[in-house]
N, C-alpha and C positions, 0 to 999 in steps of 0.2 A: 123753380124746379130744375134739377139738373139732369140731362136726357143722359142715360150711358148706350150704349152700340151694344145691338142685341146677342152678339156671338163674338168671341175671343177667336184668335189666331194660335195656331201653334206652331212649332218646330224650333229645334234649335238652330241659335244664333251662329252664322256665319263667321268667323273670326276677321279680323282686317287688320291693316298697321301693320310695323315694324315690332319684330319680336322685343321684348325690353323696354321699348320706347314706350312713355304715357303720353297721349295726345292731348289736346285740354277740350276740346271733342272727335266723337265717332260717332258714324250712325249703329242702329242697331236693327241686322237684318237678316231676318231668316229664307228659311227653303220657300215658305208660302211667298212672299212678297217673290221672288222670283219665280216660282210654277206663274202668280197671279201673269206677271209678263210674259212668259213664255205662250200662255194661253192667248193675250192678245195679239202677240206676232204668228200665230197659228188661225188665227182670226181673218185673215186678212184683212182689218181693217187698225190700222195706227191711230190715226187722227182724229181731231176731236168727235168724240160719237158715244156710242151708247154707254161705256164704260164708265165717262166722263161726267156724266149725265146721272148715274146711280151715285158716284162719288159726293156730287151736289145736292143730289137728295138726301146721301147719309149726315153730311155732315151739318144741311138745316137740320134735320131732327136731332142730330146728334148737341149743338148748341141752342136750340130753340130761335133761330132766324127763319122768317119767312120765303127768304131766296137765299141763295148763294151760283155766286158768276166766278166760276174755277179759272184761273189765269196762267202764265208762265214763269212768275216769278210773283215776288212778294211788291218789288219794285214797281211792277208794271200795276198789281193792283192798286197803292197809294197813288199813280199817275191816273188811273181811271177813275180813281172817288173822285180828285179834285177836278176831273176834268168835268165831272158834272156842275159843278156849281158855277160856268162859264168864267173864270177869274180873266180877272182884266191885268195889264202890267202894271197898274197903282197898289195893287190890292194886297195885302199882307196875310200871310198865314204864320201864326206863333207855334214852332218846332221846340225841343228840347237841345239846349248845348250837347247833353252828351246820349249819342245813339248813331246807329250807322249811318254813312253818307246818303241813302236812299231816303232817308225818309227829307232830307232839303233839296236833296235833287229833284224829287218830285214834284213841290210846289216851282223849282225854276220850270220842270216840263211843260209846267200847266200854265206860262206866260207871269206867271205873279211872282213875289219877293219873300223867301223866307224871313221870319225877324224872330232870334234866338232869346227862349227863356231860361232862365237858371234852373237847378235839380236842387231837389230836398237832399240834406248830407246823409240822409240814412238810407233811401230806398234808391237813389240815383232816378227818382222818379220826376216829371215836370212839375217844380213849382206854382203851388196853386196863387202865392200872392207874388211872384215874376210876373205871370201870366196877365193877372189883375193891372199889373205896373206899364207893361208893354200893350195893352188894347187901344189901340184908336179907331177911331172912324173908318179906317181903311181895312181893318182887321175884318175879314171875310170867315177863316177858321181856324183851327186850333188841331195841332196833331199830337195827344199824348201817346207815347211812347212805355207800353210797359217793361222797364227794365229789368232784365235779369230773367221774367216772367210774375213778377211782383206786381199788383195793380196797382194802378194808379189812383188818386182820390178823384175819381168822377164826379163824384157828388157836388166836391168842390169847385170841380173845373166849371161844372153846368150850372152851379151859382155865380159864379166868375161873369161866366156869356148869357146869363139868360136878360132875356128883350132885347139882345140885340140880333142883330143878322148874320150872327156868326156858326158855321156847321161845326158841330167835332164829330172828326175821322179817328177812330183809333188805330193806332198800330201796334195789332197785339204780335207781331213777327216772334216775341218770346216768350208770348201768353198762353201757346196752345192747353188748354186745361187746366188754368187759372180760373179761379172763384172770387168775387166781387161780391161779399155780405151774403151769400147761401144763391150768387147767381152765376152762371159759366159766361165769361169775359167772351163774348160774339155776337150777342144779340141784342145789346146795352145802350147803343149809339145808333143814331140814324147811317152808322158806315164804319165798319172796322174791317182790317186788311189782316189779313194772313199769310205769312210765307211760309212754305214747305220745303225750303232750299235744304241741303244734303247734309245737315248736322241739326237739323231744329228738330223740336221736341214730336213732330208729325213730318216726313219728309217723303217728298214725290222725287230726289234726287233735286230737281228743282220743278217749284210752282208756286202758286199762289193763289189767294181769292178773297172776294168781297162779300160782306154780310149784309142784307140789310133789308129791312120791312116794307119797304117802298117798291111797288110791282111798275112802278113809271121807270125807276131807276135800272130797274133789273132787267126792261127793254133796253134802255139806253145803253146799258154795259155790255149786254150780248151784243149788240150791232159796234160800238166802240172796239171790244175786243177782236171784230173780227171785220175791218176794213169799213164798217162803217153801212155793209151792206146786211139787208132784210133780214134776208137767210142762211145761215149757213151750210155749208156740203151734207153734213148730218142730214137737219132736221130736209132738208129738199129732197135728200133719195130717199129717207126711210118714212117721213109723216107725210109730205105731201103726194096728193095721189095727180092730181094735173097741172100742166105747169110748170114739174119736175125743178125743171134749167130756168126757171123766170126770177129773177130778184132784182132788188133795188139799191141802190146806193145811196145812200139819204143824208149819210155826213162823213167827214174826212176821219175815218178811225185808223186801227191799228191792228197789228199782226202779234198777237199778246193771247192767243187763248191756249189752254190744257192741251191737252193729247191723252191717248188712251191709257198710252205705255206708262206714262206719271201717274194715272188715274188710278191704274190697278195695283199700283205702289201704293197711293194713300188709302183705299180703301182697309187693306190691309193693315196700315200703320195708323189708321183711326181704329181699329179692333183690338191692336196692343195699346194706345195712347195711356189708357188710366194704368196698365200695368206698368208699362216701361217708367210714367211720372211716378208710381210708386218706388220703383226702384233709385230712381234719382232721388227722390226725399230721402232713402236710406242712407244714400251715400252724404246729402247736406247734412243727418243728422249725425252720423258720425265725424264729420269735421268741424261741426257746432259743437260737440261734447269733446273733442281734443282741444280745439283753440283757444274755447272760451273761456277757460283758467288762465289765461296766459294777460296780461294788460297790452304787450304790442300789438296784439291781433284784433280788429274789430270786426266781428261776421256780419252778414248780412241781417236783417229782421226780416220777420214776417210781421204784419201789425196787426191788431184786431180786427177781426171778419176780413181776411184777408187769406188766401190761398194762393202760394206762387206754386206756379210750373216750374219751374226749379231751373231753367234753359241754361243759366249762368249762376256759377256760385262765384261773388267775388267778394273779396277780405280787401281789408284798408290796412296798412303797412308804414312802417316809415323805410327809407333807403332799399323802394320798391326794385329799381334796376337792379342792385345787388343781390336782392331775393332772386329774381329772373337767371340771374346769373346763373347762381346757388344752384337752383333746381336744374337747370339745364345741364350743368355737371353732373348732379344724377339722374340725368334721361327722363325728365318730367318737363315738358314744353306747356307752361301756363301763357296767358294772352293777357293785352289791355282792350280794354272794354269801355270805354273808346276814348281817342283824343279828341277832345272838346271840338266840335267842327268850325264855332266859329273863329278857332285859331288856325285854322289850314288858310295854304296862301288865298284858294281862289275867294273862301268867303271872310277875311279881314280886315278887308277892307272897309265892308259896313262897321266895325270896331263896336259891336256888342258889349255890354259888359255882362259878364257871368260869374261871378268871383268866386261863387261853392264851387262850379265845374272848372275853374282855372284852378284852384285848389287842391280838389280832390283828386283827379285825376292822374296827380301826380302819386298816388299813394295807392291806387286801386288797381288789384290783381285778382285776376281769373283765373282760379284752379281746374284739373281736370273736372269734367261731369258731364258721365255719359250711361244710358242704362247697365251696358257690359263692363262697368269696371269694373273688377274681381276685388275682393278682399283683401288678398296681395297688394294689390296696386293701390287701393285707399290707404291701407298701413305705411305701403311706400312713401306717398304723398305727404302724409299727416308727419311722418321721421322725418324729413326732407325740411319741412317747411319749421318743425319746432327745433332741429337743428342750427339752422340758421340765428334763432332768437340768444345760441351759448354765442354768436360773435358778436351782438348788440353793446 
């Protein structure tokens, strides 16, 4: 079942950016998300509290998860999942070559060894038989990465790990409102992380937060996110009636939790999410209907029972730097998405081999996509880009 948010937001969209200039993202933001803050700095209360606390409650109901632990970043929540499974510095968690640097940084925060699997050539998603290839004994978990907003084949991954001791954490940072065979990518996994940083498909400017069914876990994460101690400032002045100022410190946590003013951002941009992803789909559909006549351009798929959030639209190219070029001479700034990590200096050492992600990435380009691009500026994009294929 897929939960929607009972009430829509309205007003019109804020403008941002450089006049002419296409971004390859923007956020999309109205009057309401701004009154929503204005009211909490009239509040006199910022930090983490009551705002923060509704937010977590909309967006369990909103994905069907029994908790959700709101954080400050997307980053800090992938450091909190794995901080629960106590990882030792033997212990191996299998990443995707290509996805941002937080998701390997994380497993180094949490004392243990990333070890990189290959991507499928279509979806840039975690290969299910990499995965299978790389599992030893030391393999603790597995962080698939939905790319693009495209899911992942879970099904496959949890045939991959099952009987062994291995957790998967997802990182759906490009999944917000992603579909998984008729289910919303959040509540799938005993742990899926989401970022709300200032251009994702839900954004708090920056945040983050954790999903997941386990009420052990969901104590562990509140005291983690917040030094480690009992109570927090909230829940001590507003629920507790004696005792007030009494708490405890019970493990070595961290300074990583929401605030009001983020809060009352996403609650907002959880009441536009299915509009705004609508809107994006419009804009992937027309650059699927211009490209796909063309043989240099490969778009991205959707695959059976599958629903992307649409976060990134990327095309496969040949003599990609030159298209970059191209576009940026007519004021369309496209992105890579991403350089294979385990070819950056600090992690090549372990000398992975990933040969689709050493491959592809040389060819994979990210176009603008973002709910407010105007009609103008898709036509712009689509002339720009099928222009370049008269110098091929």
């Amino acid at each position: 079942m897929i939960h929607k948010p009972k009430s829509k937001a309205s007003g019109k969209t804020i403008s941002s950016g450089h006049s002419g200039w296409i971004p390859v993202f923007r956020p999309s933001i109205t009057q309401a998300e701004i009154d929503a803050v204005a009211e909490v700095m009239r509040s006199g209360w910022l930090g983490l509290g009551a705002v923060t606390e509704r937010f977590e409650k909309a967006l369990a109901e909103y994905f069907g998860a029994a908790h959700v632990v709101c954080l400050n970043s997307g980053t800090a929540a992938l450091h909190l999942a794995l901080r629960l499974l106590d990882l030792q510095p033997d212990d191996e968690v299998i990443v995707p070559a290509i996805t941002f640097v937080s998701t390997a940084h994380a497993v180094g925060y949490s004392g243990a060894r990333p070890v990189f699997a290959d991507v499928e050539k279509d979806t840039l998603c975690l290969s299910v038989d990499d995965v299978r290839r790389k599992i030893t004994p030391r393999t603790r978990a597995i962080i698939p990465v939905h790319y693009g907003g495209h899911p992942c084949d879970l099904d496959g991954l949890r045939e991959a790990i099952a009987g062994r001791n291995i957790t998967m954490i997802e990182d759906a940072a490009h999944a917000c409102g992603a579909v998984y065979h008729g289910r919303m990518i959040g509540g799938l996994s005993p742990l899926t992380c989401f970022s709300f940083h200032a251009v994702k498909n839900l954004t708090c400017g920056e945040g983050g937060a954790i999903l997941t069914n386990e009420p052990a876990w969901d104590k562990q994460l509140r005291e983690l996110r917040w030094l480690g101690i009992s109570k927090d400032t909230y829940t001590r002045s507003v629920h507790a009636r004696v005792y007030a100022w009494q708490y405890q410190v019970n493990k070595l946590g961290y300074k990583c939790h929401m605030h009001d003013i983020s809060a009352a951002i996403g609650l907002v941009q959880l009441r536009r999410l299915e509009e705004n992803n609508r809107k994006r789909r419009t804009v992937v559909e027309r650059y699927n209907a211009a490209f796909r006549p063309h043989g240099w351009i490969e778009t991205p798929p959707e695959l059976e029972g599958m629903r992307s959030s649409w976060h990134i639209y990327h095309i496969k190219v040949p003599r990609r730097d030159r298209l970059i070029a191209h576009l940026k001479r007519r004021g369309i700034a496209p992105g890579v998405h991403y350089y294979p990590l385990h070819l950056h200096p600090y992690y090549a050492k372990q000398r992975a081999e990933c040969p689709v992600a050493e491959e592809i990435w040389k060819r994979v380009l990210s176009l603008p996509l973002f709910p407010d691009l105007t009609g103008e500026e898709i036509t712009r994009v689509i002339e720009a880009v099928l222009s370049f294929g008269e110098t091929l």
